[in-house]
Backbone as ProteinMPNN parsed JSONL, in Angstrom:
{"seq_chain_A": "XXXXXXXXXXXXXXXXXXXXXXXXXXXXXXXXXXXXXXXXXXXXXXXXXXXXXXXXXXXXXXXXXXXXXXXXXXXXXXXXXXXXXXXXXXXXXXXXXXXXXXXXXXXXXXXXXXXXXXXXXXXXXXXXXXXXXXXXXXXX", "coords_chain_A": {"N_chain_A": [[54.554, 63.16, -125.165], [52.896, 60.922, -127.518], [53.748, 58.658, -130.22], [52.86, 57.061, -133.062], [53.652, 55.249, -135.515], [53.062, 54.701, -138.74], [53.096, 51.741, -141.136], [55.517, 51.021, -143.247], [55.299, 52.027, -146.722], [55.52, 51.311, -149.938], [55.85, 53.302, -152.631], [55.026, 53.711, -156.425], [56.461, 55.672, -157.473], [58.5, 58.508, -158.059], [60.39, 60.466, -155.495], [60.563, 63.263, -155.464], [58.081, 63.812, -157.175], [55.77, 63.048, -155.83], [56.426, 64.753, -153.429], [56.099, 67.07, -154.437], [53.331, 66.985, -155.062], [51.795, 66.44, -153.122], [52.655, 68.581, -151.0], [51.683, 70.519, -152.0], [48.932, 71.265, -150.751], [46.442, 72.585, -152.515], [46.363, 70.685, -154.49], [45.087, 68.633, -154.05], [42.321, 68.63, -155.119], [42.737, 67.407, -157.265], [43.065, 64.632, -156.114], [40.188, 64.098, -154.999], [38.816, 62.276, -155.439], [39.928, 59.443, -154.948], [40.185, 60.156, -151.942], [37.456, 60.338, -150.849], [36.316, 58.061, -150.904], [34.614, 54.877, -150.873], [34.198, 53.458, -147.521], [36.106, 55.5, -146.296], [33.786, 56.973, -144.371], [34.071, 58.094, -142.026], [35.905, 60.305, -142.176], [35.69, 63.79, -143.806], [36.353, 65.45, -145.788], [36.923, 69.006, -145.334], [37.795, 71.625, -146.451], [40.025, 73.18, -147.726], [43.534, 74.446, -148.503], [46.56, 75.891, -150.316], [48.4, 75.73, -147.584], [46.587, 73.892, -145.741], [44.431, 72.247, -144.495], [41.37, 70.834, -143.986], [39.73, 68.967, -142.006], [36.363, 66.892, -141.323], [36.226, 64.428, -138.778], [34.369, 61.882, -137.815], [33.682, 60.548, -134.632], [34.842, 63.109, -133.433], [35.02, 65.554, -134.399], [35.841, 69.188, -136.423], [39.037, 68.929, -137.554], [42.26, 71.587, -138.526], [44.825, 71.037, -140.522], [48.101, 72.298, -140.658], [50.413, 73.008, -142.429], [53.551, 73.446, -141.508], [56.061, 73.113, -142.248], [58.441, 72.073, -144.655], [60.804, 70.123, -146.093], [62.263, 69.897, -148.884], [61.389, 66.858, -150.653], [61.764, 64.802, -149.0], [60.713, 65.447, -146.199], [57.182, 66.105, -145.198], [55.786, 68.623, -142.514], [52.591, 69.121, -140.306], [50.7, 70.552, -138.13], [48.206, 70.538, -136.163], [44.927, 72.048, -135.726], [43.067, 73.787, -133.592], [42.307, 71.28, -132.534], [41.176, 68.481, -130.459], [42.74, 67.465, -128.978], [46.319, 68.243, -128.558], [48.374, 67.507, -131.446], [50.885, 67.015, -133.81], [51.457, 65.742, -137.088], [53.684, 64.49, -139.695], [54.724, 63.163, -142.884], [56.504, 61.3, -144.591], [59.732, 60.813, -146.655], [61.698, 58.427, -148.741], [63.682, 58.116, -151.536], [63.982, 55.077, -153.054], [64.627, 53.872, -155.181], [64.39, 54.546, -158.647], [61.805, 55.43, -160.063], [60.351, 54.491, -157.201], [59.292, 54.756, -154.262], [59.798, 54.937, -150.018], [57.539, 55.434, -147.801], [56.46, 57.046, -144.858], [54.016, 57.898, -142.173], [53.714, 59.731, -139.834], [52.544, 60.181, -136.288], [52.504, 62.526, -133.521], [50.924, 62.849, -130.441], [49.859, 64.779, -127.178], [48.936, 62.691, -125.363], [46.781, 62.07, -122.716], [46.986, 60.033, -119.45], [44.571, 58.721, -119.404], [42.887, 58.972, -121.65], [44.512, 58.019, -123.56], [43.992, 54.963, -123.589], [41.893, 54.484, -124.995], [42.583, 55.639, -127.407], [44.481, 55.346, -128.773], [44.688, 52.653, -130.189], [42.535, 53.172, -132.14], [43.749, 55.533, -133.47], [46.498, 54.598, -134.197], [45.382, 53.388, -136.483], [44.184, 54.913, -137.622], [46.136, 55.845, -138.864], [47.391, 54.198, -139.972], [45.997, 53.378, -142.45], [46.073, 56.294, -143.599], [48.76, 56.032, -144.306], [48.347, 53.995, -146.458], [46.325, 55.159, -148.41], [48.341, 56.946, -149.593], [50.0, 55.151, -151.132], [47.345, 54.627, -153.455], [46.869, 56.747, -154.122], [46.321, 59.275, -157.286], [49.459, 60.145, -158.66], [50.107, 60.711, -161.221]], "CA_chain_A": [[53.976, 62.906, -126.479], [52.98, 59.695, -127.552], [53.877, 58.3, -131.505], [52.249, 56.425, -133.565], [54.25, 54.918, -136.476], [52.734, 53.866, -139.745], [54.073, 50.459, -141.489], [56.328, 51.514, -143.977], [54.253, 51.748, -147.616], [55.953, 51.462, -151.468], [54.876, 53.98, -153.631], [55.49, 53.05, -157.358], [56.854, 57.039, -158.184], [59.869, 59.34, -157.638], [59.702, 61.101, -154.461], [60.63, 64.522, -156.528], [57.015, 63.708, -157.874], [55.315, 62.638, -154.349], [56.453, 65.509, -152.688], [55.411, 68.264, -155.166], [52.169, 67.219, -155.159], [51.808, 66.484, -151.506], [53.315, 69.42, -150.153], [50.561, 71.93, -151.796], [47.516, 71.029, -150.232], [45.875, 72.891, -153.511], [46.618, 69.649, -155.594], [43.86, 67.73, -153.172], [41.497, 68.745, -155.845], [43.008, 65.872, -158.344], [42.289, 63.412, -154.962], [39.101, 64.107, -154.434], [38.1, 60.252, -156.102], [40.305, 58.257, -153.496], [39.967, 60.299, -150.515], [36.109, 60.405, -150.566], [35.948, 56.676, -151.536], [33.791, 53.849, -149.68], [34.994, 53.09, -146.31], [36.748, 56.682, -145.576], [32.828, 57.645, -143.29], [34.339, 58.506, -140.293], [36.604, 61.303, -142.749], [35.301, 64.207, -144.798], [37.303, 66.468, -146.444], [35.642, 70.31, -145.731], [37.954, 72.78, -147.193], [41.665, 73.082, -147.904], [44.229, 75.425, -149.878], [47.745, 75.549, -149.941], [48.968, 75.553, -146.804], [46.015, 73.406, -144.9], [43.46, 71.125, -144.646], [40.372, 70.898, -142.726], [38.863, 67.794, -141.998], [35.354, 66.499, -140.344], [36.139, 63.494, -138.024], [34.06, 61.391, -136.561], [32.956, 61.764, -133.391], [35.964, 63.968, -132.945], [34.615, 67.243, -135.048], [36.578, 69.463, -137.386], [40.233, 69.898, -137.356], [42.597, 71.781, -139.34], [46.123, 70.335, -140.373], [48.195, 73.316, -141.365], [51.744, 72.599, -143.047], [54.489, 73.997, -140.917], [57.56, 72.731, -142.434], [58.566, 71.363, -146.367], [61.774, 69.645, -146.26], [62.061, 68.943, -150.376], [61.43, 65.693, -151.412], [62.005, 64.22, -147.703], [59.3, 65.485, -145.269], [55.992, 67.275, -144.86], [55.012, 68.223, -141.973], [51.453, 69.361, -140.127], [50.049, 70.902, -137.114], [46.917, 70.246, -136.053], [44.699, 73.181, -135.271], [41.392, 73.604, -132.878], [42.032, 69.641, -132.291], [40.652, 67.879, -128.971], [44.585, 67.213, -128.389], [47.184, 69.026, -129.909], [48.835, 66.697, -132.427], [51.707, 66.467, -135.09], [51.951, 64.576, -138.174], [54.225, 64.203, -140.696], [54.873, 62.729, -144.185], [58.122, 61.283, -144.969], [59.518, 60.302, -148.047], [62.713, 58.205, -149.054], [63.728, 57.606, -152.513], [64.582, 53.489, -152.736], [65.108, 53.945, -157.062], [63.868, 56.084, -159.898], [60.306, 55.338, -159.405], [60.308, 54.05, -156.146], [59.837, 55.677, -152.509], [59.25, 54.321, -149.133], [56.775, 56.771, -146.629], [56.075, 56.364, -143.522], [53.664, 58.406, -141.454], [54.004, 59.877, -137.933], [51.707, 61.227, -136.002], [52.571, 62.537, -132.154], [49.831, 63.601, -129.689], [50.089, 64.401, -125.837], [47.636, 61.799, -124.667], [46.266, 61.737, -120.592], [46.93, 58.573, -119.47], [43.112, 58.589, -119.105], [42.57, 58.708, -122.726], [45.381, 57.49, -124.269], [43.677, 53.747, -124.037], [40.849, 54.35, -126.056], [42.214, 56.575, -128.891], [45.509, 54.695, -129.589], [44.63, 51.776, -131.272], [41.778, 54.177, -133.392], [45.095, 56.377, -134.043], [47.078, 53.717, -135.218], [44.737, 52.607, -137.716], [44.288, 55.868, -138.857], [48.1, 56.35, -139.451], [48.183, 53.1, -141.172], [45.284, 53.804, -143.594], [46.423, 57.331, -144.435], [49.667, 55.518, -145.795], [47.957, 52.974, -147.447], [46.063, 55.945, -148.758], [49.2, 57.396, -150.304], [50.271, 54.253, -152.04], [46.721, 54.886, -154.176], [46.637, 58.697, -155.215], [47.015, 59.291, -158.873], [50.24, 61.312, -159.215], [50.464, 61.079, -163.023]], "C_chain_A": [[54.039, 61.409, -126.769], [53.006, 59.36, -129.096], [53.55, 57.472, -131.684], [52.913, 56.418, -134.668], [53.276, 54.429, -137.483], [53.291, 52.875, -140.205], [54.377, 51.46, -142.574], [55.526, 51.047, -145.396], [55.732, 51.879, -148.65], [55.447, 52.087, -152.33], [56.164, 53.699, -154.803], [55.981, 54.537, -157.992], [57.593, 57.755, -157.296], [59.295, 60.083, -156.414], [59.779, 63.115, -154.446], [58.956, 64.711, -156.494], [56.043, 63.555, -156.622], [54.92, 64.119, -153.538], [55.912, 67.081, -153.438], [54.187, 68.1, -155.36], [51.483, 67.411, -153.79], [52.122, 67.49, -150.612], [52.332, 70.807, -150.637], [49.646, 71.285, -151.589], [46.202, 71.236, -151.553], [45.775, 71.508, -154.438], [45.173, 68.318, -154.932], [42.491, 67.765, -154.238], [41.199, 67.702, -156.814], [42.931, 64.622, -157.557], [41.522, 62.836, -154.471], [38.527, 62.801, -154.208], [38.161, 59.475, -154.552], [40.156, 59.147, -152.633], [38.72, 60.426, -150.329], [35.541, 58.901, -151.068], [35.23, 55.896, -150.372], [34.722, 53.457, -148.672], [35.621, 54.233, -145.511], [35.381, 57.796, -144.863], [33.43, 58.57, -142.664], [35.165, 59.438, -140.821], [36.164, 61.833, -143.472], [36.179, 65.277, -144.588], [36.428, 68.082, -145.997], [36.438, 71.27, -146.148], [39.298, 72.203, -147.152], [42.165, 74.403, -149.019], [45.921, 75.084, -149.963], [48.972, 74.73, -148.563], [47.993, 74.664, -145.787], [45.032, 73.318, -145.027], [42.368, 71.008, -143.913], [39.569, 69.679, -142.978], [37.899, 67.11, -140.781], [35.975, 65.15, -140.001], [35.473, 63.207, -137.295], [34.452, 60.7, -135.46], [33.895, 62.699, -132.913], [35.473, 65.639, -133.116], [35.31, 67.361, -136.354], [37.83, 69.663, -136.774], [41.146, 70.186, -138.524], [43.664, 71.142, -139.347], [46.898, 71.508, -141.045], [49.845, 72.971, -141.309], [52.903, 73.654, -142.319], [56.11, 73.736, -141.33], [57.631, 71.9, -143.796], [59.773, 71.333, -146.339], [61.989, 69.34, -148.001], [62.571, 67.71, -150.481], [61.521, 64.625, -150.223], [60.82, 64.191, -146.595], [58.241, 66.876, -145.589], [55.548, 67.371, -143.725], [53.961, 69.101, -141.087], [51.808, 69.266, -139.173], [48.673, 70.819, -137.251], [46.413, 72.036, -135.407], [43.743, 72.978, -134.764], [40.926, 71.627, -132.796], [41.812, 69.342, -130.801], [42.092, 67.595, -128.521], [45.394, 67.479, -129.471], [48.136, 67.555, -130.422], [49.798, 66.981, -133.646], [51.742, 65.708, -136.132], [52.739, 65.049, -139.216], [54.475, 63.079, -141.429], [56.549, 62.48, -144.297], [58.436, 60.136, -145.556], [60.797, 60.126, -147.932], [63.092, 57.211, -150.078], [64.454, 55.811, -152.091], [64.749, 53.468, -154.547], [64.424, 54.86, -157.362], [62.855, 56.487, -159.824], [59.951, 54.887, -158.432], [60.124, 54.673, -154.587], [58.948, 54.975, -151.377], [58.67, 55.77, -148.538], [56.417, 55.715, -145.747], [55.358, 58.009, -142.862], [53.397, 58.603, -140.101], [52.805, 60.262, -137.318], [52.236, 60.986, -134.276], [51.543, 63.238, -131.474], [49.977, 64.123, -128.543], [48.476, 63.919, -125.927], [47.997, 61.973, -123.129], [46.495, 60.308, -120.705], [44.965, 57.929, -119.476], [42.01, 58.423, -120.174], [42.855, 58.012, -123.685], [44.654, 55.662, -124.226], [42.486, 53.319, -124.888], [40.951, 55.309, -127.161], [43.566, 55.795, -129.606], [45.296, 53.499, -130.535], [43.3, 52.856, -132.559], [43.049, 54.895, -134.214], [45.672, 55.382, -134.854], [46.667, 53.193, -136.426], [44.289, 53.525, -138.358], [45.568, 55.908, -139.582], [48.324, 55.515, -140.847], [47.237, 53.346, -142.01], [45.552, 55.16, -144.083], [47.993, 57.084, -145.434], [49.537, 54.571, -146.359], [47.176, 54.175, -148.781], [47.001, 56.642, -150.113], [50.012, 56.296, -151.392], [48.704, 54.209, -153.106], [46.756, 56.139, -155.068], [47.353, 58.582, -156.65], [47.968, 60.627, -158.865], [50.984, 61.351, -160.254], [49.247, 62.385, -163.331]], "O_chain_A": [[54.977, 60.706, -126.395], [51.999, 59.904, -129.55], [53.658, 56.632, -130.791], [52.987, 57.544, -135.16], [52.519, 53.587, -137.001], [54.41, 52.833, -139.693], [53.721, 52.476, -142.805], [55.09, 49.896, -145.422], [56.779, 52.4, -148.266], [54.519, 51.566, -152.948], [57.375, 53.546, -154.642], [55.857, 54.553, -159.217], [57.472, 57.733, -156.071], [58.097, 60.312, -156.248], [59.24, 63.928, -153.694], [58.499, 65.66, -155.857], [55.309, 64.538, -156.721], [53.828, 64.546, -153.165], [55.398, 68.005, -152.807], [53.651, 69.069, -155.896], [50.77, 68.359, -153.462], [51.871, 67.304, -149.421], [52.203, 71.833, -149.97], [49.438, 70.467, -152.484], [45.266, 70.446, -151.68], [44.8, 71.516, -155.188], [44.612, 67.401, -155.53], [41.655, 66.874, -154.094], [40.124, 67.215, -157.165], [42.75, 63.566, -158.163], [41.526, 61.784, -153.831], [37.965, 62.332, -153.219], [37.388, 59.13, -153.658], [39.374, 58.419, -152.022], [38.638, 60.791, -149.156], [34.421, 58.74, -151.553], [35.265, 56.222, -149.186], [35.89, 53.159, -148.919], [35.73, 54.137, -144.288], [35.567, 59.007, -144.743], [33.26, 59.78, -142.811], [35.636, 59.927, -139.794], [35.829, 61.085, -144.39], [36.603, 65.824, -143.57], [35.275, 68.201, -146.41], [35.701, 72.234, -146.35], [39.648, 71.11, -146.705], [41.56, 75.028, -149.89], [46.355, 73.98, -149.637], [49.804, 73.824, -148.548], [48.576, 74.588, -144.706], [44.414, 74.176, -145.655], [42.705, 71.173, -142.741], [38.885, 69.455, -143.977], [38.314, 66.825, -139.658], [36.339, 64.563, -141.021], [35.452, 63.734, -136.182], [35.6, 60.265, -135.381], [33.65, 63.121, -131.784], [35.528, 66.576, -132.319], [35.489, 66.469, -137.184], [37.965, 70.333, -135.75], [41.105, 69.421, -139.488], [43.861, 70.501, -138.316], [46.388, 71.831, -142.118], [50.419, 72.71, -140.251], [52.963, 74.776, -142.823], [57.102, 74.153, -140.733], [56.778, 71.026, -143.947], [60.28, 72.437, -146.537], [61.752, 68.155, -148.236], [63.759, 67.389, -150.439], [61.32, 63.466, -150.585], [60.178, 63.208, -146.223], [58.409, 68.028, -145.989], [54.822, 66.43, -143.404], [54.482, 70.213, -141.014], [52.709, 68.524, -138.783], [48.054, 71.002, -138.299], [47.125, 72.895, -134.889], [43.146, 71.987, -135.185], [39.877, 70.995, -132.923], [42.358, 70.079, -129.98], [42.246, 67.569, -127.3], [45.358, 67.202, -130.67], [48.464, 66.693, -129.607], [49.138, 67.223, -134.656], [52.287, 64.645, -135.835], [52.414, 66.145, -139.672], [54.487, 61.994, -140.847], [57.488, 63.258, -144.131], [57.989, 59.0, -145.398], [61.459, 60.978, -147.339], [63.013, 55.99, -149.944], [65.174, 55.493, -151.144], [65.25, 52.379, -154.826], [63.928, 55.771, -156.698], [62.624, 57.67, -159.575], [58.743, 54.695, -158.572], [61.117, 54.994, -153.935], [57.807, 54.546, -151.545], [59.156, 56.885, -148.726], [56.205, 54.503, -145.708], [55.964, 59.071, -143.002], [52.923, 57.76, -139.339], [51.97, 60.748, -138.081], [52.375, 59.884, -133.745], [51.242, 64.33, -131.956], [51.188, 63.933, -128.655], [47.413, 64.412, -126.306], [49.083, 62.002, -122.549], [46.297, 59.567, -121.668], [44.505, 56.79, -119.556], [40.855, 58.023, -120.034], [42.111, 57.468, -124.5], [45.06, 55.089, -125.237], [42.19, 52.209, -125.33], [39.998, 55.776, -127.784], [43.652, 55.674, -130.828], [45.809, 53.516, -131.655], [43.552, 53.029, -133.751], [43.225, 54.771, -135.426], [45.414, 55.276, -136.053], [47.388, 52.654, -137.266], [43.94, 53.359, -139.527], [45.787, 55.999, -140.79], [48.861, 55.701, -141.939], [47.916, 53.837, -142.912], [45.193, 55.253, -145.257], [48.337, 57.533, -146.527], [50.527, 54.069, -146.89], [47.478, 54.012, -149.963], [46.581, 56.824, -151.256], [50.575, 56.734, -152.395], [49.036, 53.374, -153.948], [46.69, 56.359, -156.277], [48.409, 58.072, -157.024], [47.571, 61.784, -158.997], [52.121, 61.808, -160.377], [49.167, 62.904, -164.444]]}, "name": "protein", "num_of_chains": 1, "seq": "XXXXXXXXXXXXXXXXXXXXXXXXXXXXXXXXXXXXXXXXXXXXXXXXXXXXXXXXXXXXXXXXXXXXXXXXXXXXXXXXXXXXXXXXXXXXXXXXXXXXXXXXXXXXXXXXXXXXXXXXXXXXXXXXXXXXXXXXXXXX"}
């Protein structure tokens, strides 16, 4: 398996508050704004509910992300489903003050060595825009 680290983001709210919204998939509804905003093409949202997410990628397809594990207030984390390479990610959250929490997002894949040089840097720059991502969402 090969990991892909996100840079470490500052979100300006409790991670109590973070993780209860983040952890039902249902709450994606109050997201819709920023995650369908200019620049996120190559990502469309096509369904979701509680437990998982389905999202068009380009040129990749659809895949689902389906929540396998809710640590409270600490981690979330996702399986990929019907993906071109099976994949991991998780969400993880650590209070730094009252309103304060650092995240950092993972994501592990098995890459071929045969692929792995033309999807890692794409990967990485997804990773790091889905937690830049999370330093936007309105969770008031």
């Amino acid at each position: 398996m090969t990991s892909f680290e996100s840079k470490t983001v500052r979100i300006a709210h409790s991670s109590e508050r973070i993780f209860e919204l983040l952890s039902n998939l249902s709450n994606l509804e109050r997201f819709k704004g920023a995650l369908n905003a200019p620049g996120n093409e190559k990502l469309k949202i096509t369904g979701y509910d509680k437990d998982s997410l389905s999202i068009e990628v380009s040129p990749i397809g659809s895949i689902t992300f389906r929540i396998i594990d809710r640590e409270p207030n600490k981690t979330i984390k996702f399986e990929a489903e019907n993906s071109p390479l099976p994949l991991n990610l998780w969400i993880q959250l650590v209070s730094t003050g009252e309103n304060e929490t650092a995240s950092r997002i993972t994501v592990k894949a098995e890459l071929n060595p045969f692929i792995k040089p033309m999807v890692s840097k794409p990967l990485q720059e997804g990773v790091d825009k889905m937690a830049d991502m999370l330093v936007i969402l309105p969770y008031e």
